[in-house]
Backbone bond lengths (Angstrom), bond angles and torsions (degrees), N, CA, C in turn:
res aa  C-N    CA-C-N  psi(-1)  N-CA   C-N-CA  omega(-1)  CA-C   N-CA-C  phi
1 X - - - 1.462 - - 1.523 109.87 -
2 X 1.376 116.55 -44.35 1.536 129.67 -150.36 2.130 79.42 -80.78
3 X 1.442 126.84 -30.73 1.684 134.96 -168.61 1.429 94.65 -68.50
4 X 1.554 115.50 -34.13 1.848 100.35 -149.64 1.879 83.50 -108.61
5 X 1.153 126.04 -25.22 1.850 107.29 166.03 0.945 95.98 -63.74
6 X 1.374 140.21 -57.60 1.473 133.00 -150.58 2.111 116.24 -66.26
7 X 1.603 93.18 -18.50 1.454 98.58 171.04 1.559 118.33 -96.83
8 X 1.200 111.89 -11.90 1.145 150.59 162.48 1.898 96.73 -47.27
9 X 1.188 102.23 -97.74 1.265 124.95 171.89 1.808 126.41 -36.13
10 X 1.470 103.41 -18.79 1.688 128.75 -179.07 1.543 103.12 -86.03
11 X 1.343 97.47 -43.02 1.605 105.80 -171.22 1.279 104.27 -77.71
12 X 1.560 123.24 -56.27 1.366 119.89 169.30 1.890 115.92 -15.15
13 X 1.514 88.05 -89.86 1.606 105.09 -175.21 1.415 111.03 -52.99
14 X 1.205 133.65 -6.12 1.347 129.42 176.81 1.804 119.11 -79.97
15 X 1.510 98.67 -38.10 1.418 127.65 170.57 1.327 122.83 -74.82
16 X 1.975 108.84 -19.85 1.159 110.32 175.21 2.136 115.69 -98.95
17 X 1.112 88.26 -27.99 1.519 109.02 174.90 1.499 117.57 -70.51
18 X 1.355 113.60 -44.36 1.248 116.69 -156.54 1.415 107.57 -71.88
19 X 1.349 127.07 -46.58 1.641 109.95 175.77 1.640 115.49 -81.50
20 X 1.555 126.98 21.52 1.442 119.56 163.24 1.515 84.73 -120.79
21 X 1.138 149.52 -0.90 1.709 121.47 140.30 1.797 111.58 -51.68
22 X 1.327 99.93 -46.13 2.017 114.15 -162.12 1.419 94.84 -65.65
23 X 1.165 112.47 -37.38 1.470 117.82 -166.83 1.853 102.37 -62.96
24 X 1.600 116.23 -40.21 1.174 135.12 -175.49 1.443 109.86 -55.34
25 X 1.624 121.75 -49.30 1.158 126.38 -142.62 2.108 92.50 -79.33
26 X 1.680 102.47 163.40 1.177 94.17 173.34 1.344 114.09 -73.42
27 X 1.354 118.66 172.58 1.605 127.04 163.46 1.582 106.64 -100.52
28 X 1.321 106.57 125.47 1.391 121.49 160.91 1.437 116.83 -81.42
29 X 1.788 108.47 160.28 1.123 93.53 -164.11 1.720 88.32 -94.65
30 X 1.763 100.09 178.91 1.562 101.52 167.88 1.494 116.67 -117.71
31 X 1.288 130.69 120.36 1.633 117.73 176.90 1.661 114.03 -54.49
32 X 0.815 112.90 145.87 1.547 125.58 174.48 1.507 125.23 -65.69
33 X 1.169 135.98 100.56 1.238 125.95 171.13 1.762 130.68 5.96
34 X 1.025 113.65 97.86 1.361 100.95 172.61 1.889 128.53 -45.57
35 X 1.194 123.42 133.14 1.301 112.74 174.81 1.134 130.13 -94.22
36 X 0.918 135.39 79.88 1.901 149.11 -169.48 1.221 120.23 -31.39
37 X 1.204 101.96 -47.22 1.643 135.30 170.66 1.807 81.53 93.11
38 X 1.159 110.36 54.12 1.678 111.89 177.76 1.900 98.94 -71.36
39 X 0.966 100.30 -17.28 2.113 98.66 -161.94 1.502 91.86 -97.99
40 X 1.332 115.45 22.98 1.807 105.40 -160.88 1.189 129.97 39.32
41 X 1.821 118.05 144.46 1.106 117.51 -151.71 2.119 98.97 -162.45
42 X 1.168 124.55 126.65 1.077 109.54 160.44 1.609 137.94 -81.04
43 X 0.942 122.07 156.17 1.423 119.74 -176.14 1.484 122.34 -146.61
44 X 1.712 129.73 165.51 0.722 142.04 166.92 1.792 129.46 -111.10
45 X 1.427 98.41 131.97 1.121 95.53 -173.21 1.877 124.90 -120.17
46 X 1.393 116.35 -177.64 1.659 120.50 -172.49 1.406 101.12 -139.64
47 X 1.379 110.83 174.33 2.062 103.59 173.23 1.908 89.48 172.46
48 X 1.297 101.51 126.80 1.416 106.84 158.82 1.513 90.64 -132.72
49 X 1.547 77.47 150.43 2.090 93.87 170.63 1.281 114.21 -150.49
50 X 0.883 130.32 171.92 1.711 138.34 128.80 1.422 145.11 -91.78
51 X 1.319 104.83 151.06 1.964 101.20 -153.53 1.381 81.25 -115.83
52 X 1.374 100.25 -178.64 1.608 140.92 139.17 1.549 112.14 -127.48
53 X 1.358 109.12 145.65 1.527 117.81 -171.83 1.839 100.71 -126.85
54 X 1.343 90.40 117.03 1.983 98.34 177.30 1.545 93.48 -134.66
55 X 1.502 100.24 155.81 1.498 116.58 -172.37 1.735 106.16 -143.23
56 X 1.639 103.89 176.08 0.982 128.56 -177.61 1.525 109.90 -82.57
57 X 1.329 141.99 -137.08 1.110 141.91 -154.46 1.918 97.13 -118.23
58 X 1.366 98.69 149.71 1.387 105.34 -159.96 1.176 90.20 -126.28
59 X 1.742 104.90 113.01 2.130 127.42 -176.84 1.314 94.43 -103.98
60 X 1.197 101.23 137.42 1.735 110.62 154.64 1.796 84.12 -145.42
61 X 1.726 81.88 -179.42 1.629 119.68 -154.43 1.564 100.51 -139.50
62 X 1.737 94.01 100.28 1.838 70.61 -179.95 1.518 116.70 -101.19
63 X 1.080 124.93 -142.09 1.518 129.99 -143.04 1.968 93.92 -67.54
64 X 1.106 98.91 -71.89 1.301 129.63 175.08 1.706 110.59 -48.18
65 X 1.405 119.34 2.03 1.383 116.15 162.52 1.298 116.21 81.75
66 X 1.563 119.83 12.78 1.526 135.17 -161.24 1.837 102.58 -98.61
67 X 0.903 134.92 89.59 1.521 136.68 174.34 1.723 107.36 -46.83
68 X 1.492 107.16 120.64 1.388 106.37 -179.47 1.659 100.88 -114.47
69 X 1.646 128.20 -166.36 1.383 129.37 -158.04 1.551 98.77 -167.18
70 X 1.385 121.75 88.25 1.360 112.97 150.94 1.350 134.60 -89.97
71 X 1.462 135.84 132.96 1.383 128.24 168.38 2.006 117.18 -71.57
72 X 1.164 120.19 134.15 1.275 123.38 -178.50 1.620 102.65 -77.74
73 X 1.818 104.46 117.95 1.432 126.77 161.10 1.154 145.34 -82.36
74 X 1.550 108.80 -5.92 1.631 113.94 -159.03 2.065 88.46 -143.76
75 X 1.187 136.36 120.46 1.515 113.62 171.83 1.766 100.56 -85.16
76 X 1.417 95.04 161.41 1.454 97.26 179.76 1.474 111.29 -81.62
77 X 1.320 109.25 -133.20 1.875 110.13 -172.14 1.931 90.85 167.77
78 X 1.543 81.02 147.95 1.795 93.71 163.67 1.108 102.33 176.77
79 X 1.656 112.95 -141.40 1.535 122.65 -179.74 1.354 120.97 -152.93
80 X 1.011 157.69 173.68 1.231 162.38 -174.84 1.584 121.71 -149.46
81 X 1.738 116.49 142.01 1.411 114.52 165.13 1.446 96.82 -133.78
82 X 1.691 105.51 178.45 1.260 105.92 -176.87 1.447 103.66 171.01
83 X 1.769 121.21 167.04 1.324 106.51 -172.05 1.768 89.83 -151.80
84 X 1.497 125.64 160.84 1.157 160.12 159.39 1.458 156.77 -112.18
85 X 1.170 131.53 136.89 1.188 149.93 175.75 1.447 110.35 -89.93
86 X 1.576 129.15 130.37 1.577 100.39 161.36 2.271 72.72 -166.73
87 X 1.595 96.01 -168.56 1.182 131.03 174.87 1.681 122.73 -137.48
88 X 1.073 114.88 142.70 1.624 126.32 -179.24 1.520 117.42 -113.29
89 X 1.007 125.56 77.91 1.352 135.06 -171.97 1.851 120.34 -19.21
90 X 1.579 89.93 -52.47 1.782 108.20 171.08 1.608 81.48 121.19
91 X 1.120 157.09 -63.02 1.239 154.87 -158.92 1.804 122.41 -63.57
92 X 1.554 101.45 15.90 1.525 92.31 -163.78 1.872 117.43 99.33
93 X 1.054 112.85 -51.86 1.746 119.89 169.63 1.448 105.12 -68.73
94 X 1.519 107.34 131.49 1.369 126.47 134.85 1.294 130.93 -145.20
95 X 1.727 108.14 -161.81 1.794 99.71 -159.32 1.479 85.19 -175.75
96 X 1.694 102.84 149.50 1.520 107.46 160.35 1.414 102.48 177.58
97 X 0.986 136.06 174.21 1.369 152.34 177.89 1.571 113.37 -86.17
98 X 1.161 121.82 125.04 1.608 130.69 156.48 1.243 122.55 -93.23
99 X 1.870 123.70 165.63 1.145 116.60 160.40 1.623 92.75 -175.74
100 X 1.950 80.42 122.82 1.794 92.81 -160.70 1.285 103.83 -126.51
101 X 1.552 131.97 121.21 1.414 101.93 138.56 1.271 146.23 -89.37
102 X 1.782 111.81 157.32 1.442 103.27 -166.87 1.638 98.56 -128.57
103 X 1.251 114.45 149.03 1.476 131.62 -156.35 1.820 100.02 -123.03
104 X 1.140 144.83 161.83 0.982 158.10 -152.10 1.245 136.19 112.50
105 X 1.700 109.09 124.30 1.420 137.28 173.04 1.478 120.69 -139.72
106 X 1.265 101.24 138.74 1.579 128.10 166.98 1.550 127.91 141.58
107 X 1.917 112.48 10.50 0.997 143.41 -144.64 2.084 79.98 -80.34
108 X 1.263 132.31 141.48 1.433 113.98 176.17 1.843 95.04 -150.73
109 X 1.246 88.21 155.10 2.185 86.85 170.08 1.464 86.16 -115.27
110 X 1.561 132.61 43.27 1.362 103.45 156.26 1.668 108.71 100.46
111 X 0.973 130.53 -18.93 1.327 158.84 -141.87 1.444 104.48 -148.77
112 X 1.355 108.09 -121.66 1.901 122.26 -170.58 1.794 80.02 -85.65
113 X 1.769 96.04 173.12 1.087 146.17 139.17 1.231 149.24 -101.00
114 X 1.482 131.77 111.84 1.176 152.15 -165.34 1.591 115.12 -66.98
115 X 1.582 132.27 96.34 1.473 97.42 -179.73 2.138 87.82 -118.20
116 X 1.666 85.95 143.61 1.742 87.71 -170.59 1.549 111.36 -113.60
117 X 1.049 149.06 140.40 1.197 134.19 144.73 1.904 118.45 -122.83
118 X 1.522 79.52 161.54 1.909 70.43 -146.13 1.848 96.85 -146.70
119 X 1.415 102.53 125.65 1.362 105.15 -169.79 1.694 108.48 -93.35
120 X 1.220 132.94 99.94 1.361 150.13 -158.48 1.862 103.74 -89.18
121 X 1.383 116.21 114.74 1.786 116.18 152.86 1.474 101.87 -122.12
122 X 1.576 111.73 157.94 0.867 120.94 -146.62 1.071 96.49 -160.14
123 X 1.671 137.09 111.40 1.766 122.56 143.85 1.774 112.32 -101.97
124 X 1.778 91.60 123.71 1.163 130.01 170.20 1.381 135.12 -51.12
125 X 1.491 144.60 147.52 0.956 147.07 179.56 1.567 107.15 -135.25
126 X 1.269 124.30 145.51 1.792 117.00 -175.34 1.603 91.19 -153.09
127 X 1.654 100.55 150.08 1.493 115.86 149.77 1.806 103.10 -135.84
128 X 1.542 79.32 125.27 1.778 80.79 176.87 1.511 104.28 -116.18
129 X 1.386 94.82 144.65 1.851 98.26 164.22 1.627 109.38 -151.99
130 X 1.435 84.58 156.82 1.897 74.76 -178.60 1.092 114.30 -85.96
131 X 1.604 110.91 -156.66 1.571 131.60 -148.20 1.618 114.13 -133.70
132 X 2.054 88.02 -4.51 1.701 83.96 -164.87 1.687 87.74 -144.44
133 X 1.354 114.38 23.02 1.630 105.45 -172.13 1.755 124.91 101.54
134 X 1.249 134.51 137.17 1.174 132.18 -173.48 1.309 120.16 -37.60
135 X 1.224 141.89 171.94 1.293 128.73 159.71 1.549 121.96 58.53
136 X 1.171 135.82 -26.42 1.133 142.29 179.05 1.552 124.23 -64.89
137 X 0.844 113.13 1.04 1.736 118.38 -166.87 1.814 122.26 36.99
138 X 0.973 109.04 -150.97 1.447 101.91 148.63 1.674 89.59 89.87
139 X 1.208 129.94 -133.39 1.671 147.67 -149.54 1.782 81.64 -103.16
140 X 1.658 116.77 153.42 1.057 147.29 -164.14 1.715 108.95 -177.17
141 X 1.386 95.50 148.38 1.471 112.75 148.77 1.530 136.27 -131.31
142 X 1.226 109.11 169.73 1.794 97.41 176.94 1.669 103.59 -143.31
143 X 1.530 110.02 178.72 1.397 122.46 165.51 1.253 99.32 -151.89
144 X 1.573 111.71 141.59 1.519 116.49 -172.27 1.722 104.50 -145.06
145 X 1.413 120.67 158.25 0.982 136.69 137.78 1.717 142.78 -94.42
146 X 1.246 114.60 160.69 1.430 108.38 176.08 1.820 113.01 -135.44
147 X 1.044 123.77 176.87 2.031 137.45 157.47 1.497 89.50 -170.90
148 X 1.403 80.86 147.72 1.757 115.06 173.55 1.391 99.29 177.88
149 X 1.187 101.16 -133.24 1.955 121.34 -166.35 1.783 101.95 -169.68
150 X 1.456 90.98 175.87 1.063 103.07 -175.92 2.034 117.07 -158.13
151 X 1.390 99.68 144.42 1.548 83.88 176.64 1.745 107.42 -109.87
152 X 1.320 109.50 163.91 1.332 92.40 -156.37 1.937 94.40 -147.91
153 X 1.299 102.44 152.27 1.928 105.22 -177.17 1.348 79.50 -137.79
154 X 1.303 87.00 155.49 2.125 128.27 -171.57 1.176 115.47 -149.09
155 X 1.075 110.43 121.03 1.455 122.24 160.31 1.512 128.44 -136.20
156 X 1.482 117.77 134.99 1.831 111.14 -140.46 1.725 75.57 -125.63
157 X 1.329 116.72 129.50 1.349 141.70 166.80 1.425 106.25 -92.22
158 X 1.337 115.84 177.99 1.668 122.52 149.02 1.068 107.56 -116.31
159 X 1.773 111.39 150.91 1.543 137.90 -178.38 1.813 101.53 -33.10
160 X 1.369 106.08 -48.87 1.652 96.20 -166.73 1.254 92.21 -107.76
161 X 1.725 147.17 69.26 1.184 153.39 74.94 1.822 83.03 135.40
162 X 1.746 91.70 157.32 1.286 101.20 176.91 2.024 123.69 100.51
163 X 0.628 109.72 163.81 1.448 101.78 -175.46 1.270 109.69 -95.38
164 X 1.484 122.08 148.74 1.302 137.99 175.53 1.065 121.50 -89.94
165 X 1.695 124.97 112.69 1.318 152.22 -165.13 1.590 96.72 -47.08
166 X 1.467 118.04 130.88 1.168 120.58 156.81 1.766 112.45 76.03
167 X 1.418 109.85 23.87 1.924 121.69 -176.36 1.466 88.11 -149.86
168 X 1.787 119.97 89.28 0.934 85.92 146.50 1.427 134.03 -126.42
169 X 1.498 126.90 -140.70 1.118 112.40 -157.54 1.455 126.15 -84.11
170 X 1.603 117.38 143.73 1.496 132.24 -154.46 1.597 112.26 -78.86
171 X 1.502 127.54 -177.29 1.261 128.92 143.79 1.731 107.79 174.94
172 X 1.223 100.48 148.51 1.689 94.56 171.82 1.312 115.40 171.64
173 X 1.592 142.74 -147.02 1.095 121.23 -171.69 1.672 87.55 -126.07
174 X 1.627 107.42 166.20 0.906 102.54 151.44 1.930 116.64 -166.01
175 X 1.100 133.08 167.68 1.278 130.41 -171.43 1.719 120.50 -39.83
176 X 1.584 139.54 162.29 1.502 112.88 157.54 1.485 107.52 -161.58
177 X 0.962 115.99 130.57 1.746 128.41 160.82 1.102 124.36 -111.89
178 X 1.468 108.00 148.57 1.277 113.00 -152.12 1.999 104.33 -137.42
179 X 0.915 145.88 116.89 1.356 151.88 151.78 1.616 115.67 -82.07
180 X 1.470 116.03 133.21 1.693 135.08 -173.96 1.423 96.06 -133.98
181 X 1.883 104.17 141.93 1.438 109.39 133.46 1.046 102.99 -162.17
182 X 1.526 120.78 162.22 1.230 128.77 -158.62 1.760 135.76 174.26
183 X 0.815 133.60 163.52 1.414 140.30 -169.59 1.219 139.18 -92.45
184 X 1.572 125.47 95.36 1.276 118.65 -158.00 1.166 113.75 -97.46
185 X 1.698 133.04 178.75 1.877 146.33 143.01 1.311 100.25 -120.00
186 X 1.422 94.26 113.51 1.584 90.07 163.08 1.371 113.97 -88.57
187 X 1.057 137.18 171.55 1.854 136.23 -148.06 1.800 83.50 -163.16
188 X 0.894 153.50 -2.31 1.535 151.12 -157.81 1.600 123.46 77.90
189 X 1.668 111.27 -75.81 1.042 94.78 -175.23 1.739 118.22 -91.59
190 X 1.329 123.87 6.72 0.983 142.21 -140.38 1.875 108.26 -168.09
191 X 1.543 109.80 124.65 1.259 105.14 -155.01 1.897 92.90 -131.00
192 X 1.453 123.26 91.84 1.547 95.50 132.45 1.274 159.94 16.53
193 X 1.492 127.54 105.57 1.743 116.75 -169.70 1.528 92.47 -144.04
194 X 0.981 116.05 139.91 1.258 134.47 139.50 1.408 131.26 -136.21
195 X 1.570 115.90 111.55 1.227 132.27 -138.38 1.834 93.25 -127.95
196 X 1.663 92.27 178.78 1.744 122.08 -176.22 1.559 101.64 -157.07
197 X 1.666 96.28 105.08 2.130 101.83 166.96 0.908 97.73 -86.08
198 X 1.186 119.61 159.21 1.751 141.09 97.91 0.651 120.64 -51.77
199 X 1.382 150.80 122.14 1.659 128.94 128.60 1.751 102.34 -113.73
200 X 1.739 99.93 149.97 1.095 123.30 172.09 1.951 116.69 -104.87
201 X 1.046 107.06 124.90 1.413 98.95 162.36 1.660 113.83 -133.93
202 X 1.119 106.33 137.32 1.532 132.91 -145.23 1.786 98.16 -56.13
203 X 1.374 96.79 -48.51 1.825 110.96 -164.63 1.050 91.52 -169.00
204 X 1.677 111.69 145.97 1.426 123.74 149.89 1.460 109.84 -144.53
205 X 1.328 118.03 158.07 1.480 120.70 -148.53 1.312 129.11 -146.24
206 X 1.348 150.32 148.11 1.486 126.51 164.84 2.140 110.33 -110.34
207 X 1.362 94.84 29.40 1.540 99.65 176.23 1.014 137.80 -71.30
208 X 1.784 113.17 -29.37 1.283 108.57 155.41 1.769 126.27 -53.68
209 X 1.496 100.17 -39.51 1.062 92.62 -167.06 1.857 121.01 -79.38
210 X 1.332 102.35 -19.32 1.409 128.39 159.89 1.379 123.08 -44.64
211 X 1.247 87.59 -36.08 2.019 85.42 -174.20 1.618 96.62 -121.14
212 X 1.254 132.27 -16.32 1.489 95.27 175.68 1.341 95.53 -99.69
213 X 1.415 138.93 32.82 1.408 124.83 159.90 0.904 134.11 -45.40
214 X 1.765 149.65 80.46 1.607 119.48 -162.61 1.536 118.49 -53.60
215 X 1.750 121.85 -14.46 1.318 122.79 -179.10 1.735 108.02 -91.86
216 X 0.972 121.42 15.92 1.569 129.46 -167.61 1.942 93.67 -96.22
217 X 1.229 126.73 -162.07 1.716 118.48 3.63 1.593 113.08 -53.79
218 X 1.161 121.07 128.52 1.539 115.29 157.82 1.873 123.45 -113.69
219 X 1.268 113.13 -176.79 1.159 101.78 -162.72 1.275 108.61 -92.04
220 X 1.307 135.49 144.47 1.240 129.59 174.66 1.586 114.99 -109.27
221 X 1.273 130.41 146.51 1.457 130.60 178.72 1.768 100.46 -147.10
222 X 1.726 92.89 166.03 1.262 110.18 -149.76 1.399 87.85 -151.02
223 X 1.692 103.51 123.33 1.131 105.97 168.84 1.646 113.53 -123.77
224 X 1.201 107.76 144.14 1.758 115.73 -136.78 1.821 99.62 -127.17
225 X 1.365 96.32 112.81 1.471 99.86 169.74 1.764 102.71 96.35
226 X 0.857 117.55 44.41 1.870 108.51 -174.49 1.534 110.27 -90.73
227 X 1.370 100.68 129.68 1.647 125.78 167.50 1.399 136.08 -98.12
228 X 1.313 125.05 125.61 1.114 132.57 -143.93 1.210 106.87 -125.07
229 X 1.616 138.62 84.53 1.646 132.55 -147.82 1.630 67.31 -97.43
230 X 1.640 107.64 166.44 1.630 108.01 -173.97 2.196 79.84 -156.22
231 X 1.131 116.15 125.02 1.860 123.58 146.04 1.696 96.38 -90.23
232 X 1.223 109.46 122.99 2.001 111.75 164.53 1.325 90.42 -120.88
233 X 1.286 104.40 151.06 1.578 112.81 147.22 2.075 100.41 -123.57
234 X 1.437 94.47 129.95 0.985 105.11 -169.65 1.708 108.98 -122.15
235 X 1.526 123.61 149.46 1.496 139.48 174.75 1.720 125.74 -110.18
236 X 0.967 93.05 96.78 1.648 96.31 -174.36 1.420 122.74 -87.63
237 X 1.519 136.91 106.94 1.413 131.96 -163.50 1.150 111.20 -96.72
238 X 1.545 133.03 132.70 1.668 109.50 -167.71 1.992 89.84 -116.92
239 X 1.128 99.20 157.24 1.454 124.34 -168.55 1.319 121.08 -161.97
240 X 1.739 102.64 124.91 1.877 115.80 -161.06 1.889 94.55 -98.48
C-alpha cells in the first residue's frame, strides 16, 4: 500500500515540476525556413566577371582588292558587368533576360591587335537542381542557354603600338549565343552564382565603315568565329 501512494506521489510531482523545470531551460533560437522559391518567384539580378576572347580566322581586304587570312596568336582578356530580369518557375525551370557589357583587348594574329567592346542582350533559358536534395536550399547547380544579339566597336592597333594606317575603327550589330553552367547558395531571399559563359558571336567587323568612307578606300577586316570564355559571379534577388 505504503509502494503504490508512494508512486502515486512520484507521478504527482513529476506532472507538477516538469513544466516549471521547461519553463527554466533557455530558448534557442530557430533558423527560418529556407525559401526555394519552390511556388515561383521573380527576381532580379547582377554579375561581373572576367573573359578571355579567342577567334576564328582573321580576313582583311587590302587596298588592291586581294583577300588575305590570318590565324589568331595571342587570346585577348578583359571583364564584364551586367544586370537582369528573369522568373523561376519553382520546378527546376527558369528564364530571364540579360544585358551585359563586355570589354576586351589584346586578342592579335601576330600582326595588329583587336580591342572589342560589345554591348550583349540575351533571353535565357535555365535548369536548376540541387546538390543536397529538393527543398533543402543551401548548394545548387544549373545549366543554361541563351540568343539575342549584340552591338559591337573595334579598334585594330599594331603589335608595336598605335593605330594602323588606313583600318579604321569598326562597329555594328551582329547575332549571339550564349551557353552557362554553374554553382549556386541559395540564402532564401537572395541566391548566389558562380558561373562559366560562352558566348559566340558570328563576325564582327570594321567594313562598313571601310567602304563607305568618302576618305577611304580603306581596308576592311573581319574577324570570324569569336569566343568569349566569361568567370561571373553573379546575385540573384527574388521578389513576390
Amino acid at each position: 500500500m505504503r509502494s503504490h501512494v508512494a508512486g502515486v506521489l512520484v507521478t504527482v510531482a513529476a506532472l507538477v515540476a516538469g513544466p516549471a523545470l521547461a519553463a527554466d531551460l533557455p530558448e534557442y533560437p530557430v533558423a527560418p525556413p529556407v525559401d526555394n522559391g519552390l511556388g515561383g518567384a521573380f527576381y532580379l539580378r547582377a554579375s561581373v566577371g572576367l573573359n578571355s576572347h579567342w577567334s576564328g580566322e582573321h580576313q582583311f581586304v587590302s587596298a588592291g582588292g586581294v583577300y588575305g587570312t590570318n590565324n589568331p596568336t595571342t587570346a585577348g582578356y578583359g571583364y564584364s558587368f551586367g544586370a537582369g530580369f528573369g522568373y523561376e518557375a519553382g520546378n527546376g525551370l527558369r528564364a530571364d533576360v540579360t544585358f551585359d557589357q563586355i570589354n576586351d583587348k589584346g586578342l592579335s594574329d601576330g600582326i595588329d591587335t583587336l580591342e572589342l567592346r560589345t554591348s550583349l542582350a540575351l533571353a535565357n533559358a535555365y535548369y536548376d537542381f540541387p546538390l543536397g536534395g529538393w527543398g533543402t536550399g543551401g548548394l545548387g547547380a544549373y545549366v543554361g542557354a541563351g540568343l539575342g544579339g549584340a552591338y559591337y566597336q573595334t579598334t585594330v592597333t599594331a603589335n608595336a603600338g598605335g593605330p594602323v594606317a588606313g583600318v579604321p575603327d569598326g562597329s555594328g550589330w551582329t547575332a549571339a549565343a550564349a551557353a552557362m553552367a554553374g554553382v549556386t547558395y541559395d540564402m532564401g531571399s537572395a541566391v548566389a552564382d558562380l558561373g562559366y559563359r560562352l558566348v559566340y558571336l558570328p563576325q564582327v567587323s570594321n567594313g562598313a565603315a571601310a567602304i563607305s568612307d568618302p576618305a577611304g578606300p580603306f581596308t576592311p577586316y573581319y574577324i570570324n568565329n569569336n569566343l568569349i570564355s566569361e568567370v561571373r559571379g553573379s546575385l540573384r534577388y527574388r521578389f513576390n
